[in-house]
C-alpha positions as CSV (number, residue, x, y, z in Angstrom):
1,X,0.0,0.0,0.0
2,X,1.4,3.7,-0.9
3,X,0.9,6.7,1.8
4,X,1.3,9.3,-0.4
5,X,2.4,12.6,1.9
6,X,-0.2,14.9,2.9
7,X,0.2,18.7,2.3
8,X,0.8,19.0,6.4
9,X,3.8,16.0,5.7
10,X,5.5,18.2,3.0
11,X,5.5,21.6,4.9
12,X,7.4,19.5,7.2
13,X,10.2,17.6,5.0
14,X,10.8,21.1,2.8
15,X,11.3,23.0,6.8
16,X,15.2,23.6,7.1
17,X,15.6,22.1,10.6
18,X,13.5,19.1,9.9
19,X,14.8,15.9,10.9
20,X,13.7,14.1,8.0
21,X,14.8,16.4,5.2
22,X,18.2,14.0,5.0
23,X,15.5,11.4,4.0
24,X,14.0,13.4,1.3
25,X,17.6,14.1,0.1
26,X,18.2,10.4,-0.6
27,X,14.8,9.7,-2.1
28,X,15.5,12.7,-4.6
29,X,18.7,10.8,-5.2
30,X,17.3,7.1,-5.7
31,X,14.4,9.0,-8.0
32,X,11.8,7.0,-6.4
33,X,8.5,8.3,-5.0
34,X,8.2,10.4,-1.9
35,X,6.3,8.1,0.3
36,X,5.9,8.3,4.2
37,X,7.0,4.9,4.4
38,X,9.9,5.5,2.4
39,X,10.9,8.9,4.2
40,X,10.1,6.6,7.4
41,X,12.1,3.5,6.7
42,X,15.1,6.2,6.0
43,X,14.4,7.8,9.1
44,X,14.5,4.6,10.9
45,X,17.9,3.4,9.6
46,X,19.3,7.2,10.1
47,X,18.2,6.9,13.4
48,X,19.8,2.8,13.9
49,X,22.9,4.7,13.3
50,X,26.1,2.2,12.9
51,X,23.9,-0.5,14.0
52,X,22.6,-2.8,11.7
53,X,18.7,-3.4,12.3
54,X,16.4,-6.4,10.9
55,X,13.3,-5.5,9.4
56,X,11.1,-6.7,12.1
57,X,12.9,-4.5,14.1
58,X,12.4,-1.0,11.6
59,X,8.9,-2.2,11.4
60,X,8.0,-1.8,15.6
61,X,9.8,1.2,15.9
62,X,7.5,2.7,13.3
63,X,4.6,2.2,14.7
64,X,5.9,2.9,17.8
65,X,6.3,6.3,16.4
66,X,2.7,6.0,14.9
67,X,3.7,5.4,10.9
68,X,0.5,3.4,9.7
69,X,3.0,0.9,8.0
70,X,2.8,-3.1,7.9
71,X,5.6,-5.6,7.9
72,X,6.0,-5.9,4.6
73,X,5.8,-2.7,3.2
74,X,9.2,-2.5,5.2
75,X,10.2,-5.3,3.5
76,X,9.3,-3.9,0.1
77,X,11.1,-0.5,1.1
78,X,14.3,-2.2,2.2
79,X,14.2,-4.2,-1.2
80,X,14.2,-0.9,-3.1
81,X,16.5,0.7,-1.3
82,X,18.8,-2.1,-1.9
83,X,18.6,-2.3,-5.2
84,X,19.0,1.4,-5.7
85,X,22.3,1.6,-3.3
86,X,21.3,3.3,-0.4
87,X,20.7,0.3,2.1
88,X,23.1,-2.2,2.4
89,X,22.1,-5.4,3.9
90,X,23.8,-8.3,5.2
91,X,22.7,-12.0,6.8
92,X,24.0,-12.4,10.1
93,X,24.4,-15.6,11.8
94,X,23.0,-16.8,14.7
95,X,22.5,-20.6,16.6
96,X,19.2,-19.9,15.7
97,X,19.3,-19.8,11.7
98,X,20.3,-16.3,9.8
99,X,18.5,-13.4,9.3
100,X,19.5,-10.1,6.7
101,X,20.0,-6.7,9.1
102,X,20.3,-3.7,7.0
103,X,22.1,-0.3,6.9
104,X,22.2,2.8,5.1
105,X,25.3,2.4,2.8
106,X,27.3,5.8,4.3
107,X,27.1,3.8,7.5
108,X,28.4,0.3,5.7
109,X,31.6,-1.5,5.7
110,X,33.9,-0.3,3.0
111,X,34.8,-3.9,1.7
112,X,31.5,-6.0,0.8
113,X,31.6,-9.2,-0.5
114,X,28.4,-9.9,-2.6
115,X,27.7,-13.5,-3.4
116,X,25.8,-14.4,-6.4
117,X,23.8,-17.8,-6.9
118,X,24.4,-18.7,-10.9
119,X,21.2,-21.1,-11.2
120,X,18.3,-19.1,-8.9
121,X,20.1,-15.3,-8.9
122,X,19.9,-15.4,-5.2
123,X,22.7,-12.5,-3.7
124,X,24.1,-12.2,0.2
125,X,26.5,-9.2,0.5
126,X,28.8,-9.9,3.7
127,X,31.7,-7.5,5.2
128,X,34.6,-8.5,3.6
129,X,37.3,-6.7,5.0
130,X,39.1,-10.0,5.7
131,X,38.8,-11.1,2.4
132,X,39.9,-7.7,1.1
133,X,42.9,-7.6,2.5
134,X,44.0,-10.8,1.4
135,X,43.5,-10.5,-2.1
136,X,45.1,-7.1,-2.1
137,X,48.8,-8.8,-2.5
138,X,47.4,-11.1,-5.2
139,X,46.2,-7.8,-6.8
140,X,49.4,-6.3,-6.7
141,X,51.3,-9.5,-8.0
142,X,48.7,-8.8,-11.1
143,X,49.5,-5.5,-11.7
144,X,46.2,-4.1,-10.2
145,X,44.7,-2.5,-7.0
146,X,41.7,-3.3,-5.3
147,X,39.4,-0.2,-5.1
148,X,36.7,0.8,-2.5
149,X,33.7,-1.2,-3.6
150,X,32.6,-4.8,-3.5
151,X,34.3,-8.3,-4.3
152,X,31.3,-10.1,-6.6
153,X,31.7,-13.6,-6.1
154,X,29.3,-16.6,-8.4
155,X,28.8,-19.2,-6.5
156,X,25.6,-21.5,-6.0
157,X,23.7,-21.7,-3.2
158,X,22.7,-24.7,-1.1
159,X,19.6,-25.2,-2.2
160,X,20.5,-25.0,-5.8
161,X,23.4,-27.8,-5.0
162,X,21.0,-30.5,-3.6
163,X,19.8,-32.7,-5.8
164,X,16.0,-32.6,-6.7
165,X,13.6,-34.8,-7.0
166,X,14.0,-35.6,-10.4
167,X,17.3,-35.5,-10.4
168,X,17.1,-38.7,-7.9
169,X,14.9,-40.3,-9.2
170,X,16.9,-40.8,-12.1
């Protein structure tokens, strides 16, 4: 569902000393609609600082703060802003399974490793600062430097590896 912003909403963003006009910079930057749940979901990760939130998380603290938004209308957002650059997300880890947390990409690591599934297209982007710096040296030995940016890696994914049923049954 789109909340388009209200006249009352716009006064607000376009006042100097507004606290979301950094959030209606970046949407004028990505060229996507101006949407409260876009502004909000900017707001949100502005406000998350370095820390990398999950979307379940985003999602209560807006309507904690009242933005009629649902789950995944957060989800949608943060899938935008992905694709467009301005939120970087990442799957953490846990003994309970893995779940992505996302970022606004000026608070991001500076070496991503991105992960790309040949067969399905599935992506995971994951701090590589490790990694970075030990393929710098192999760089070098080539002739080239390893620039700010990410390390895109094909791989295939678990589920893509199993064997299916057909497969089997063969």
């Amino acid at each position: 569902m789109r909340h388009p912003l209200g006249p009352n909403d716009l006064q607000a963003l376009t006042d100097p000393g507004h606290q979301q006009r950094s959030a209606l910079e970046v949407l004028r930057q990505t060229r996507l609609a101006i949407t409260v749940p876009r502004l909000s979901v900017i707001q949100a990760l502005r406000e998350a600082g370095d820390e990398a939130v999950t979307a379940e998380d985003l999602f209560k603290s807006l309507l904690a703060q009242g933005t009629p938004v649902s789950v995944a209308t957060v989800y949608r957002v943060l899938k935008e802003l992905e694709h467009r650059g301005t939120v970087w997300r990442q799957l953490r880890r846990s003994a309970h399974g893995a779940k992505s947390v996302y970022q606004l990409t000026d608070q991001a690591p500076a070496s991503l490793a991105e992960f790309h599934c040949a067969s399905c297209g599935r992506r995971i982007t994951l701090d590589a600062a490790e990694l970075a710096l030990a393929l710098a040296p192999i760089a070098q030995r080539g002739g080239l430097s390893l620039g700010p940016g990410a390390i895109h890696i094909e791989a295939t994914c678990q589920g893509c590896s199993l064997p299916g049923p057909t497969a089997a049954a063969n």
